[in-house]
C-alpha positions as CSV (number, residue, x, y, z in Angstrom):
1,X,-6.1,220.7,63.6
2,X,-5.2,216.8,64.0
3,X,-6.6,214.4,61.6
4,X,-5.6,210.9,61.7
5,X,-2.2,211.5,64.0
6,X,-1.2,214.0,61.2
7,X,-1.3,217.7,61.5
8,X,-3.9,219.3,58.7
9,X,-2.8,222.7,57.4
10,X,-5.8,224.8,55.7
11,X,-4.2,227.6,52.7
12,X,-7.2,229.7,52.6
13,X,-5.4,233.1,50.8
14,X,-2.3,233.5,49.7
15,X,-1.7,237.1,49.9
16,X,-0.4,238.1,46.2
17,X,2.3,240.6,46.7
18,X,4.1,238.8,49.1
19,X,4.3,235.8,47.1
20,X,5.0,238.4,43.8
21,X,7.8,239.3,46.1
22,X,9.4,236.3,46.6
23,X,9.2,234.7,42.8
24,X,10.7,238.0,42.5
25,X,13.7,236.3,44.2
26,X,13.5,233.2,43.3
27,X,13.2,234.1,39.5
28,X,15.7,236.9,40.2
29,X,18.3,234.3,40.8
30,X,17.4,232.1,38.4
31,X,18.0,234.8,35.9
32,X,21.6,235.5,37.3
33,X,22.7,232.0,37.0
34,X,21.2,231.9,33.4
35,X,22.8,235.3,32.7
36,X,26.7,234.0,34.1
37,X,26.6,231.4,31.7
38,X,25.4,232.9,28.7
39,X,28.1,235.9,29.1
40,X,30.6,233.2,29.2
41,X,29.9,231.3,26.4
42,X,29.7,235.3,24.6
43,X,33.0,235.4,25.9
44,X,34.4,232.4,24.1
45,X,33.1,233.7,21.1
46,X,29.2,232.5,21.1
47,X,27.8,235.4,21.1
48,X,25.2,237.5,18.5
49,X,26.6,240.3,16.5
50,X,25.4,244.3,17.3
51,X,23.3,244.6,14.2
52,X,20.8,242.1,16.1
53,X,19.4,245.1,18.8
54,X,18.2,243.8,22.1
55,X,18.7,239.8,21.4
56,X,22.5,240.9,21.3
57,X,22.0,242.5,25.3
58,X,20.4,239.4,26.3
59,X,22.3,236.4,24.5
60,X,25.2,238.8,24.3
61,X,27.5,239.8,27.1
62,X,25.3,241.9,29.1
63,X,23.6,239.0,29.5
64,X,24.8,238.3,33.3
65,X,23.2,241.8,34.2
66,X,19.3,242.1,31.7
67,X,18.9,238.2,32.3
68,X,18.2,239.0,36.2
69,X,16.3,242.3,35.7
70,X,13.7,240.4,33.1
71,X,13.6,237.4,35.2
72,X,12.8,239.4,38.3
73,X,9.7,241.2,36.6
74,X,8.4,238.9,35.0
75,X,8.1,236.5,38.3
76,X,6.9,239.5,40.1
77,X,4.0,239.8,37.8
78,X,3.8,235.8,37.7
79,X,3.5,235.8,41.5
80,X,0.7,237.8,41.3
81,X,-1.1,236.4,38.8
82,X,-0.7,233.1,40.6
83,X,-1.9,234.5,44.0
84,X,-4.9,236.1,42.6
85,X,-6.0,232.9,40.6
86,X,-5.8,230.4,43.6
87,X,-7.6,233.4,45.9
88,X,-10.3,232.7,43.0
89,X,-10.3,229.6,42.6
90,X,-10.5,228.7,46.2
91,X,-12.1,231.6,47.7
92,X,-15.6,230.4,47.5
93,X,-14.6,226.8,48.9
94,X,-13.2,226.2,52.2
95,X,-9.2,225.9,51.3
96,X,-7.0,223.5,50.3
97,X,-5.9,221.0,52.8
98,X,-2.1,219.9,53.1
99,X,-1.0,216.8,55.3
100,X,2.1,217.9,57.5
101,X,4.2,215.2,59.3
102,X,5.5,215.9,62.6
């Protein structure tokens, strides 16, 4: 659709485990960068002692391989939640417009 020389995209649905998949990436990553630098400062000596459970595997020097795990769910589930509340929230009106240069 042309409006004004510009091209007029319409986002009507966003189809919720697509984009649950790709947060899943995108927050996947995140959590792997995240996790490399934590187990690096655990190995110059930053880390939490054992006797503190599962903050120890997270701040600890696991931290490179449960930071990426619990990223990765939790933007799954994010991704989803997000989808289904613009479907909602737009679902009764007619979209939501974006201008697109060419």
């Amino acid at each position: 659709m042309m409006y004004r020389g510009k091209f007029v995209l319409v986002i009507k649905e966003i189809d919720s485990v697509a984009f649950g998949k790709l947060l899943t990436i995108l927050y996947g990553t995140m959590g792997l960068v995240f996790g490399l630098f934590t187990t690096i400062a655990a190995f110059m000596g930053f880390s939490m002692p054992k006797k503190y459970g599962i903050f120890s595997l997270i701040f600890g020097k696991w931290a490179v391989l449960s930071l990426p795990v619990f990223y990765g769910v939790s933007g799954y589930f994010i991704g989803r939640i997000a989808a289904g509340l613009y479907n909602a929230a737009v679902g009764s009106k007619r979209g939501f417009k974006i201008e697109v240069l060419r």
